[in-house]
C-alpha positions in Angstrom: 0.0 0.0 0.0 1.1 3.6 -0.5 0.0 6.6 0.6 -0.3 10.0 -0.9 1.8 11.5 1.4 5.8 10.8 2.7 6.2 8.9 5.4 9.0 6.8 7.1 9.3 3.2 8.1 9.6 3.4 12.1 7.7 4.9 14.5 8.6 8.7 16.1 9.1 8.5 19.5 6.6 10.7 21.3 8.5 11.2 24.7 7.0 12.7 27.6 3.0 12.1 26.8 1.0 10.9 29.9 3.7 11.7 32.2 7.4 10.9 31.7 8.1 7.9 29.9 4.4 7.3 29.2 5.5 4.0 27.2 4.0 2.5 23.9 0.5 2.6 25.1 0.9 6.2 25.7 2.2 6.8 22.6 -1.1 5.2 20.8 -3.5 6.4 22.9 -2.4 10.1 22.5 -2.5 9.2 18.5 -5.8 7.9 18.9 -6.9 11.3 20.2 -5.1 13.1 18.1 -6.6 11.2 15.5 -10.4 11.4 16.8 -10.5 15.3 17.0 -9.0 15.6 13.6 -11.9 14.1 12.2 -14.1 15.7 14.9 -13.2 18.9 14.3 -11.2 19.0 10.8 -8.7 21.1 12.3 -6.4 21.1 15.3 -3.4 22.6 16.9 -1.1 20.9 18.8 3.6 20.8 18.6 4.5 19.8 15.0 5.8 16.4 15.9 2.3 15.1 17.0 0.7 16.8 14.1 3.1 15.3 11.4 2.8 11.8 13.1 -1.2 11.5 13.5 -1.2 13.3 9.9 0.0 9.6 8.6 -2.8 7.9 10.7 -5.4 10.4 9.8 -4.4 9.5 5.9 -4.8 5.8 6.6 -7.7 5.5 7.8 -9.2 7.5 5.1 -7.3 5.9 2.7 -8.8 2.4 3.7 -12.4 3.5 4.4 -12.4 5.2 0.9 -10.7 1.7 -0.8 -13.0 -0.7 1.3 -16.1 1.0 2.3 -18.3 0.2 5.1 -19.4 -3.1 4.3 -15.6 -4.3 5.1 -14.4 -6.1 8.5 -11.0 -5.0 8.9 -11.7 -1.6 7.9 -14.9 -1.7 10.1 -12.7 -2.4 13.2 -10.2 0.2 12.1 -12.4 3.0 12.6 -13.7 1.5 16.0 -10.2 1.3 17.1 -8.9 4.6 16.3 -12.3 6.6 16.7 -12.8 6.8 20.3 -16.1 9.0 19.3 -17.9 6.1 18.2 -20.6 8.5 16.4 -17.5 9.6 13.9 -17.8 6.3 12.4 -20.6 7.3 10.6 -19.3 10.6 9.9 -15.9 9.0 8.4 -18.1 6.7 5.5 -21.2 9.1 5.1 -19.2 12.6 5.0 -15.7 12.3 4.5 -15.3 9.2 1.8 -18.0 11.1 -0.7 -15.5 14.3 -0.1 -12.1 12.7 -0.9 -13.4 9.5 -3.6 -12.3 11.6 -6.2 -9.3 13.3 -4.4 -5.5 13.0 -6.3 -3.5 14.6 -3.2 -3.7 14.1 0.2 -6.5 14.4 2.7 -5.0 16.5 5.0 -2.6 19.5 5.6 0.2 20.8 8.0 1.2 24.0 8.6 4.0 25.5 11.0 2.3 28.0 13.3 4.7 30.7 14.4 5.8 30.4 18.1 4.2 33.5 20.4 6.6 35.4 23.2 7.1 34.1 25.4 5.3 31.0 24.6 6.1 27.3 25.0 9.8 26.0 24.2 8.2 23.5 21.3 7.1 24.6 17.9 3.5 24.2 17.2 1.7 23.4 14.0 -2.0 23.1 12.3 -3.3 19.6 11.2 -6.6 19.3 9.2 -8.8 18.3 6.6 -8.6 19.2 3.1 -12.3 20.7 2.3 -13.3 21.7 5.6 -15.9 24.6 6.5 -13.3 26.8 8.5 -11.5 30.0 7.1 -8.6 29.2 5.3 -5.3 29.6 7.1 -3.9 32.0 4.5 -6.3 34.3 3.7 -7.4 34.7 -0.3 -5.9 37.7 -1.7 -8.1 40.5 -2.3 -8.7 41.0 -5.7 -8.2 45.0 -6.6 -7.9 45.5 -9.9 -11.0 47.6 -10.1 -10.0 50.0 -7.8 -10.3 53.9 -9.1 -6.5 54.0 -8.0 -5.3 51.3 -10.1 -7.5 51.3 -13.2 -5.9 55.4 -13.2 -2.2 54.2 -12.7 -2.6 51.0 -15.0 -3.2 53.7 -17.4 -0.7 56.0 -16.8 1.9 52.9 -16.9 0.5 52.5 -20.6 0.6 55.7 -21.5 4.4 55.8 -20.2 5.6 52.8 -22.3 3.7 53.5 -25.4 5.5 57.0 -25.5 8.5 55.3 -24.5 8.1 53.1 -27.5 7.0 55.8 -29.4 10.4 57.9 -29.2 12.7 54.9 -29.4 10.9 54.0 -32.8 11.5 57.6 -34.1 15.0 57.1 -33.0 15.6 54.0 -35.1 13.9 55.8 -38.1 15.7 58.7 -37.9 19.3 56.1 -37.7 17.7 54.7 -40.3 17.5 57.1 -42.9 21.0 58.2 -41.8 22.3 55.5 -42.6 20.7 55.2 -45.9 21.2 58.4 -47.3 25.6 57.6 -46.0 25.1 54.4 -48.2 23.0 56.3 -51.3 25.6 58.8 -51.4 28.2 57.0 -51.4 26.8 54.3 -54.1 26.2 57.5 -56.6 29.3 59.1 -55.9 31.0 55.6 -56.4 29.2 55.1 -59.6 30.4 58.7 -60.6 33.7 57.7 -60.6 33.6 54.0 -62.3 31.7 56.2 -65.4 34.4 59.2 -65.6 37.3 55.8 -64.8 36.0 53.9 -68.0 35.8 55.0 -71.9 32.1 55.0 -73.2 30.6 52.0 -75.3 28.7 52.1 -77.9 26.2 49.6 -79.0 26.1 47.7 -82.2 23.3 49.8 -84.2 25.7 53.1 -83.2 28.3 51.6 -84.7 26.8 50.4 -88.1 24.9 53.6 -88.4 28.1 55.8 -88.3 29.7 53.4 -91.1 27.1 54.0 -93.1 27.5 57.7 -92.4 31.3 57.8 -93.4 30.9 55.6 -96.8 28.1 57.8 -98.1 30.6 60.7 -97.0 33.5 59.1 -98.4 31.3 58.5 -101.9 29.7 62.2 -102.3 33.8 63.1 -101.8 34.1 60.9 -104.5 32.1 62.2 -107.1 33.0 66.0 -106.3 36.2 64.9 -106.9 35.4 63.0 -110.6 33.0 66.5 -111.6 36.2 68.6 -111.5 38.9 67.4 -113.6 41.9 69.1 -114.8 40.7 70.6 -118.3 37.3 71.1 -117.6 36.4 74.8 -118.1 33.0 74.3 -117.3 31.2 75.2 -120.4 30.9 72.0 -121.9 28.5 71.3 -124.9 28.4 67.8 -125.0 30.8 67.8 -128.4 34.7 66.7 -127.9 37.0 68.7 -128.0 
């Protein structure tokens, strides 16, 4: 069997309870009533080494009433022996098992309980039962969102970081287009130089057409040069001569 909750193999020793060196039968009868006004009253006090050992007790007994039900021997005596309340009984299978059938943690819970001044020597702690109709032991926080005060500084705290954001983005543009107009001018003044640096090119259709310019050049020469021969005065009838 295992339980939901750590626990060790051998026994604490509970010195001093029914007098000094109460013994064994001591020790379980202060368990047993430890154990009875847990489920009486779903919450005790008591010095954390009692509540830690009758925690492990407490979770037992649940664990085997929940398992076995009422309509089981063993688990019938079990409550009889550890109930000194004999009424409890009834609570334990008619109250508690419908609580915790469908509990995944453990029944109970322990909490250290600060130690008052001047108080007794031995820390004390809270033992109880998950689920039971007493205030909590740390009180809920209070919700206060809604409050005038904070809907007004929730507001103010957006206004802060959207102008924040705001001015940090105007920032970047502004390094932004620094840095672009650094890089445009020096890609045209770059591209200044690589055109003054290299002869001009011209295309194929350039070319061709100034050929054709120079031969028809080169033939108009050519007939000037054929109309005026040596001889020729010019007034030339169309007879020899």
């Amino acid at each position: 069997m295992s339980l939901k909750i750590p626990y060790k193999t051998t026994h604490r020793q509970l010195k001093h309870t029914f007098g000094l060196h109460g013994g064994p039968r001591a020790r379980i009868a202060r368990l047993r009533m430890l154990v009875t006004a847990v489920i009486r009253h779903e919450r005790i006090e008591t010095t954390r080494k009692k509540a830690d050992e009758a925690r492990g007790y407490t979770e037992r007994l649940l664990y085997e009433a929940i398992k076995h039900g009422d309509k089981h021997g063993p688990t019938m005596e079990l409550a009889d022996f550890w109930l000194l309340e004999k009424d409890l009984i009834h609570k334990l299978f008619k109250v508690l098992v419908p609580r915790y059938r469908d509990y995944t943690t453990a029944y109970t819970s322990i909490y250290h309980l600060p130690i008052p001044y001047p108080g007794p020597e031995k820390p004390l702690g809270l033992l109880e039962l998950r689920g039971n109709p007493w205030p909590p032991v740390f009180p809920k926080k209070r919700r206060n969102e809604g409050l005038l005060n904070n809907i007004l500084i929730e507001e103010a705290k957006h206004e802060y970081r959207l102008r924040k954001y705001q001015l940090k983005m105007s920032d970047m543009r502004s390094e932004w287009h620094e840095r672009d107009s650094d890089v445009g001018f020096k890609s045209v003044r770059k591209l200044v130089q690589e055109e003054s640096e290299t002869p001009k090119v011209t295309s194929a259709d350039n070319i061709e057409s100034q050929v054709k310019a120079l031969s028809m050049q080169d033939t108009e020469d050519s007939t000037e040069a054929d109309s005026t021969k040596p001889g020729d005065t010019g007034d030339n009838d169309g007879t020899p001569v």
